[in-house]
C-alpha positions as CSV (number, residue, x, y, z in Angstrom):
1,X,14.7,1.3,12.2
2,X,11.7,0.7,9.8
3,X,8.2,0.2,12.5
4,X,5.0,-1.5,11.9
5,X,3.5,1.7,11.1
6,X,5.3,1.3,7.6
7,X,6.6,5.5,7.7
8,X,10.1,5.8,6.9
9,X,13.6,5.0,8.3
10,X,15.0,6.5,11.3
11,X,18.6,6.6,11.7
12,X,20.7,6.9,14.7
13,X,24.3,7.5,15.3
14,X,25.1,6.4,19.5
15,X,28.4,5.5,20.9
16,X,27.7,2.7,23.3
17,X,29.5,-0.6,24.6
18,X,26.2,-2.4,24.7
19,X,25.7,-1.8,28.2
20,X,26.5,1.5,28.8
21,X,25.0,4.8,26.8
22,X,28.7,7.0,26.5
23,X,27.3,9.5,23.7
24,X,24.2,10.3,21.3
25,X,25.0,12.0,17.6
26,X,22.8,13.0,14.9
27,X,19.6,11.4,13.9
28,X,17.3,11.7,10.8
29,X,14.2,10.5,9.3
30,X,13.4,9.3,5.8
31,X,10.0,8.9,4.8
32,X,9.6,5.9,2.9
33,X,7.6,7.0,-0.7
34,X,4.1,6.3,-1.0
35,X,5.6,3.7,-3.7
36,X,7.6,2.0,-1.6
37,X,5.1,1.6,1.3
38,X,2.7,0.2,-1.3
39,X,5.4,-2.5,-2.1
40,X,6.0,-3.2,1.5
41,X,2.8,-3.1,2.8
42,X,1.6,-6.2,-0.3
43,X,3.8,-8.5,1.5
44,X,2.4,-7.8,4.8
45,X,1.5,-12.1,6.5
46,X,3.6,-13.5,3.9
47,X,5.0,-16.8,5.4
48,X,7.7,-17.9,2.5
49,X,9.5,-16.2,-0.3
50,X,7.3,-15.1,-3.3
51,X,8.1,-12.4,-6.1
52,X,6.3,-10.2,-3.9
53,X,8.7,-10.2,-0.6
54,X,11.6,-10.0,-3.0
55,X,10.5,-7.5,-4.1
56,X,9.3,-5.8,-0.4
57,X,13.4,-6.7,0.6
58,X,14.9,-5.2,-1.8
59,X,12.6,-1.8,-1.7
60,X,13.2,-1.9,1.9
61,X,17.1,-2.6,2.0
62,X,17.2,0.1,-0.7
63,X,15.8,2.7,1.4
64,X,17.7,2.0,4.0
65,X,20.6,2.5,2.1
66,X,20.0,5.7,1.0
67,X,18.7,6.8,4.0
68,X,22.0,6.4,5.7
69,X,23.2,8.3,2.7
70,X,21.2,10.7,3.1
71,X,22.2,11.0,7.0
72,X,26.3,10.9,6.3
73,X,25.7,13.5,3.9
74,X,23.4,16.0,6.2
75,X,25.4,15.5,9.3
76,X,28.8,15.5,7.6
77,X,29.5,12.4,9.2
78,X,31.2,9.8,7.0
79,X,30.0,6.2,6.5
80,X,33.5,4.6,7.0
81,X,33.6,6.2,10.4
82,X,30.6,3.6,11.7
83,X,31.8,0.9,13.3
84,X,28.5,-1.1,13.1
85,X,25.2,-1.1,11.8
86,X,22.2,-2.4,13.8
87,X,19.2,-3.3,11.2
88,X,15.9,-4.1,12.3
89,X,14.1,-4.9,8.6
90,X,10.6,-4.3,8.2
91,X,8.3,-6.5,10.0
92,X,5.9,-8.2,7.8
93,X,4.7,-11.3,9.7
94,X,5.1,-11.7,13.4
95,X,3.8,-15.4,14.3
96,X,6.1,-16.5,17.5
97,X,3.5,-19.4,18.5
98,X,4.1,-21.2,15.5
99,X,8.4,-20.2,16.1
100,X,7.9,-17.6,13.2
101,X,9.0,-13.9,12.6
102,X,10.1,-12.3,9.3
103,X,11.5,-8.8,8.9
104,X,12.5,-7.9,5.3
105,X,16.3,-6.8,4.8
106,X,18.9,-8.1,3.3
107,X,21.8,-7.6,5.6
108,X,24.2,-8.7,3.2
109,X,23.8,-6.0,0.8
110,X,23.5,-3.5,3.4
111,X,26.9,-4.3,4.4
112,X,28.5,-4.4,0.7
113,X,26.4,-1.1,0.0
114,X,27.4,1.1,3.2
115,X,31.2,-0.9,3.3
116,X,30.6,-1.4,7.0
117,X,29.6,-4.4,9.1
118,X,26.0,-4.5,10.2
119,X,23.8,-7.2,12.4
120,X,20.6,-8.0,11.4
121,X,18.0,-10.6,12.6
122,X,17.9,-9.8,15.8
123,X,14.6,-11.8,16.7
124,X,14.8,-14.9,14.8
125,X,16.8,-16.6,17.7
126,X,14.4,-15.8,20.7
127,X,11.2,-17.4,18.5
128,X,13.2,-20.2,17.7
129,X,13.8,-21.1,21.4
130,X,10.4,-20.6,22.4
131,X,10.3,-16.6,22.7
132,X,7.6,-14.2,21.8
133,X,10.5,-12.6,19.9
134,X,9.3,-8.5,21.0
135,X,9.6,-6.7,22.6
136,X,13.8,-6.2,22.1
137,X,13.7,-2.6,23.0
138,X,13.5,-3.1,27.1
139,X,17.0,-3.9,27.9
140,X,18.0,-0.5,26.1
141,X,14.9,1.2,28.2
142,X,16.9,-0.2,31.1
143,X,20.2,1.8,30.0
144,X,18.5,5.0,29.4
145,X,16.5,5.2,32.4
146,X,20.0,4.3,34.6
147,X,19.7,7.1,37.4
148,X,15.4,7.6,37.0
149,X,13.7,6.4,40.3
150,X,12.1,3.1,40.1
151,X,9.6,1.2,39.3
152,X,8.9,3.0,36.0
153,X,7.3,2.3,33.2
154,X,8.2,2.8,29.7
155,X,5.7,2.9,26.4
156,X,6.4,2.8,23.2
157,X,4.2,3.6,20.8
158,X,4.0,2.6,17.3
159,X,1.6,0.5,15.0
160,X,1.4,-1.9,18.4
161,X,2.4,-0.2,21.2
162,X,4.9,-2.4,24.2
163,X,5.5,-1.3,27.8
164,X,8.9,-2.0,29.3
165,X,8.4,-2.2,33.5
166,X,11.5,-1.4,34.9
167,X,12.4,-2.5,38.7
168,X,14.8,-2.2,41.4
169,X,18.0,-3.8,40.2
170,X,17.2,-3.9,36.7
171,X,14.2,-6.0,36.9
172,X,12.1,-6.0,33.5
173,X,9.1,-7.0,32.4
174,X,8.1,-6.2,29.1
175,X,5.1,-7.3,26.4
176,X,2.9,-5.8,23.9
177,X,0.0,-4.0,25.6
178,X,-2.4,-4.2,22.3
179,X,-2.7,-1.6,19.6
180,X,-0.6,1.4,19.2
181,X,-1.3,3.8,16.4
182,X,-1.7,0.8,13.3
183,X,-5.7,1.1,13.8
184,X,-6.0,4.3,14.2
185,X,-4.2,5.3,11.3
186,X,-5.8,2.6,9.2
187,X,-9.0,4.4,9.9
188,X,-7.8,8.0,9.0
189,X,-6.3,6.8,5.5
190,X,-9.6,4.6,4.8
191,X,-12.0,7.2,6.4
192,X,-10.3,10.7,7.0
193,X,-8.0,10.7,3.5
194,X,-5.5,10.9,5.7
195,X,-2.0,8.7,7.1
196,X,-2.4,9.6,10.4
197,X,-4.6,11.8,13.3
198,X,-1.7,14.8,13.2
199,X,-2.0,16.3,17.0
200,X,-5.0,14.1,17.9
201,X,-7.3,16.5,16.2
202,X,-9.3,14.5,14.8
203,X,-10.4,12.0,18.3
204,X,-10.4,15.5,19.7
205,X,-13.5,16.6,17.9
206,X,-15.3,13.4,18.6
207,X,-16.9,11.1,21.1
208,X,-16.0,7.8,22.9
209,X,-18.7,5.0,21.7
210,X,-18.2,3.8,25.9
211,X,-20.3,0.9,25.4
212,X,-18.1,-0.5,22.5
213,X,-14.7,0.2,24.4
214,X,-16.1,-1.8,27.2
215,X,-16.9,-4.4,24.7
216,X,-13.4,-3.9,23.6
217,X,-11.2,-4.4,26.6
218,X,-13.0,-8.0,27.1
219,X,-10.6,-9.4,24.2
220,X,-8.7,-12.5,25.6
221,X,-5.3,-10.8,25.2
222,X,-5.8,-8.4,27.8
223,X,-5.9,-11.3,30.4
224,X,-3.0,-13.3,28.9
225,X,0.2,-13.5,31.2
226,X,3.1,-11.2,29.9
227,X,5.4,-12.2,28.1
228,X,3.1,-12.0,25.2
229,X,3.3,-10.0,21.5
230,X,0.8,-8.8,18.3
231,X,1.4,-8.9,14.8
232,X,0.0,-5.6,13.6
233,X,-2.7,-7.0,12.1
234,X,-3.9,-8.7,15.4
235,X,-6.2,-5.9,16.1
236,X,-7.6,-3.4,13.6
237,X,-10.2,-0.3,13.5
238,X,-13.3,-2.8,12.4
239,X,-15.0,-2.6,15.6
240,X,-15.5,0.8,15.2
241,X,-17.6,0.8,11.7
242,X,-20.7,2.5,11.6
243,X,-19.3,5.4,13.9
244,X,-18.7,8.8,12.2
245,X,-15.1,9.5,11.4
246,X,-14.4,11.6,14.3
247,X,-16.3,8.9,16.9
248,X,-13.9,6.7,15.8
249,X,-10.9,8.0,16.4
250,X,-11.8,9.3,19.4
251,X,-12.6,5.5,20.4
252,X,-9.8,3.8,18.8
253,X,-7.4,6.7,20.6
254,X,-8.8,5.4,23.9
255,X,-8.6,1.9,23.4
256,X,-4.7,2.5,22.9
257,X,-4.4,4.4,26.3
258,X,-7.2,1.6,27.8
259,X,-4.6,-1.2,26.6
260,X,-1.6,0.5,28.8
261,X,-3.7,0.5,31.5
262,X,-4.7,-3.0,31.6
263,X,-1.2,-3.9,31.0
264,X,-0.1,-2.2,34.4
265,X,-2.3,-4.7,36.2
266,X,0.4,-7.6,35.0
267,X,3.6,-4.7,36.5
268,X,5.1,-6.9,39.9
269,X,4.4,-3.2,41.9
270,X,2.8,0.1,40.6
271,X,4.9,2.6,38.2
272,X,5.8,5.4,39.5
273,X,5.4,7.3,36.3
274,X,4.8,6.5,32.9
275,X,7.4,7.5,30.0
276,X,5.8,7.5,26.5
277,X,7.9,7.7,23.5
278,X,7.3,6.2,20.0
279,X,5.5,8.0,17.3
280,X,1.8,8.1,19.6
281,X,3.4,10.7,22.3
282,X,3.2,13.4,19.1
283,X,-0.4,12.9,19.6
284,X,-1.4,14.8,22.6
285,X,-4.9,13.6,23.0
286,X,-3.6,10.3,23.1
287,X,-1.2,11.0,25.7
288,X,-3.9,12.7,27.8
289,X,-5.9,9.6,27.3
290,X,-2.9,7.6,28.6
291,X,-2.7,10.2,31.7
292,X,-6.7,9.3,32.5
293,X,-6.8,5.7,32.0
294,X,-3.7,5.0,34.1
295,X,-4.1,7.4,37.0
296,X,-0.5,8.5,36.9
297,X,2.2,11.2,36.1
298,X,3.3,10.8,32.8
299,X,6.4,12.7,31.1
300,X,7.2,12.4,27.2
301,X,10.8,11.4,26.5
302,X,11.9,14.4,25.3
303,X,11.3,15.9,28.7
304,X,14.2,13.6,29.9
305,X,16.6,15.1,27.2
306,X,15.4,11.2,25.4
307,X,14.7,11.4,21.0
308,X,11.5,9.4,21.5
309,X,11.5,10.0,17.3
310,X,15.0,8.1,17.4
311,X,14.9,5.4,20.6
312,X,13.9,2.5,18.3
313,X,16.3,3.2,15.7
314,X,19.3,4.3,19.0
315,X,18.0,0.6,20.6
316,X,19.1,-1.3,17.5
317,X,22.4,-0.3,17.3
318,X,22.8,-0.6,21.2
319,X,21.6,-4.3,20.5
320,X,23.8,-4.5,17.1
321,X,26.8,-3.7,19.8
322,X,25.2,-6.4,22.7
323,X,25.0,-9.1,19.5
324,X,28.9,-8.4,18.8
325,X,29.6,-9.1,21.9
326,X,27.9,-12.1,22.4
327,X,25.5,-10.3,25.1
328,X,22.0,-11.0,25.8
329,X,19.0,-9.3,24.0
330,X,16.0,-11.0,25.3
331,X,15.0,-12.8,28.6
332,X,12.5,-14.8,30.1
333,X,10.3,-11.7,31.4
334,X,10.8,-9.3,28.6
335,X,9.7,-12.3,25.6
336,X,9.9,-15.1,27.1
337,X,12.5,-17.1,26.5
338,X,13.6,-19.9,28.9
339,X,17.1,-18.3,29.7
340,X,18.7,-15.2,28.3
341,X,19.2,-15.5,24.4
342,X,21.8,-13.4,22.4
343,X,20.7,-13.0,18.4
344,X,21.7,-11.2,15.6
345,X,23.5,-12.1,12.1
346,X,26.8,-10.6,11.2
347,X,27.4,-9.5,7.8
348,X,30.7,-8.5,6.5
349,X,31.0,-5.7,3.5
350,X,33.0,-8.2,1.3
């Protein structure tokens, strides 16, 4: 799993029929080089092939490969032993109202580099009949929290942060709540010198503009009906200029946690607690932001034995297995699809 926050790659090793979670093994993450990101990040709202994707896929398929390399070889557990690979591709345009996503990867090569089978392009399918094509994490949410006591309600957070609502019965509802940690971290590289707000220190030594976050949470999107999702670049850090550095963080946290909590306004029947996992729940400032906006217990993932660092990269092999099998990934309530849509492109190593 590559995310909209353009990092690395996470990889995952789970043993799972694509319904039900038997077994996790080792995970590891590979920090993409500052080259690479440069190369991926220059095709970022591309909408058809140019020199400059190709050369974004083939960076990106490239690191993926040696980043499973790199996990065989640390966990001494051998690439032909993989029955399947789920790969998600990097996101670089996400445009489901005009029936249009692209995530860079060449599954083909994968395939004949690792000498396994691997399934890519899992959202194509769902925004081609009419789906928001994200979030495709909830129905693996739904397999994790099996035995947790419902409703619950379960945040992701990366560059744009989703919310999986889990019911009685399996009920989902899932969308894109608004902006996870993409603005905020634009703001510390352009402002701060710095990738990211490491442990929320830098929102922690600042102030809340209130008037502009009030301003804020009037954008149209909040209102919108779920199913609904963001490109990254739907919201950015640009209402926050002329604040100092710290001001700003400290407002762009809070506008994350304020999103989640206009998003549980949409949830069928109140959460009874809030899971957060993605890369925002290493930022605790963030997640006590989350704890004040929505008024309700929260827990991390790890706290429920769950590797928040690894459930995206877990998810896509769980859907990898689900695609084999011909089982759905998406559905009307979690994008929006008129009936539940399978997806996925099978590529053989030879």
């Amino acid at each position: 799993m590559s995310g909209t926050s353009v990092d690395g790659v996470d990889v995952a090793l789970l043993e799972t029929d694509g319904e039900r979670i038997a077994s996790f093994g080792p995970t590891l993450t590979v920090t993409y080089p500052e080259k690479v990101r440069r190369v991926i990040r220059a095709a970022f709202g591309a909408d058809r092939p140019n020199m400059v994707t190709a050369a974004a896929e083939r960076a990106v398929t490239e690191a993926h490969v040696d980043a499973v390399a790199e996990w065989s070889s640390a966990n001494g557990v051998p690439i032909s032993s993989i029955d399947i690979v789920g790969f998600h591709g990097q996101t670089i345009t996400h445009r489901p109202e005009r029936r249009f996503t692209w995530q860079l990867g060449d599954g083909s090569l994968l395939a004949r580099s690792l000498g396994i089978r691997v399934v890519n392009d899992l959202r194509s399918a769902d925004v081609a009949a009419g789906g928001q094509g994200a979030p495709l994490v909830p129905v693996f949410h739904a397999a994790l929290a099996h035995d947790l006591a419902r409703p619950v309600a379960v945040a992701n957070i990366g560059g744009v942060a989703n919310v999986t609502w889990i019911g009685e019965g399996d009920q989902l509802l899932a969308f894109d709540t608004g902006p996870g940690n993409g603005p905020l971290d634009d703001w510390c590289a352009r402002r701060a010198g710095q990738r990211f707000d490491r442990d929320g220190g830098l929102a922690a030594s600042g102030k809340v503009d209130r008037a502009r976050l009030e301003r804020w949470t009037e954008h149209r999107y909040f209102a919108r009906m779920p199913p609904k999702s963001l490109d990254r670049g739907d919201f950015n850090e640009g209402w926050v200029e002329g604040l100092s550095v710290a001001d700003g963080a400290a407002t762009l946290t809070r506008a994350t946690a304020r999103a989640l909590a206009l998003a549980a306004c949409h949830f069928p029947a109140p959460a009874r607690q809030w899971i957060i996992t993605g890369g925002g729940a290493r930022n605790p400032t963030l997640v006590a932001a989350i704890a004040e906006e929505t008024r309700n217990p929260v827990i991390l993932a790890p706290a429920l034995g769950w590797d928040g660092d690894a459930l995206e990269a877990q998810a896509f092999g769980f859907l990898a297995v689900r695609s084999l099998r011909g089982l759905p990934l998406t559905y009307p309530t979690t994008t929006g699809v008129s009936q539940p849509a399978t997806g996925g492109r099978l590529h053989l190593p030879s």
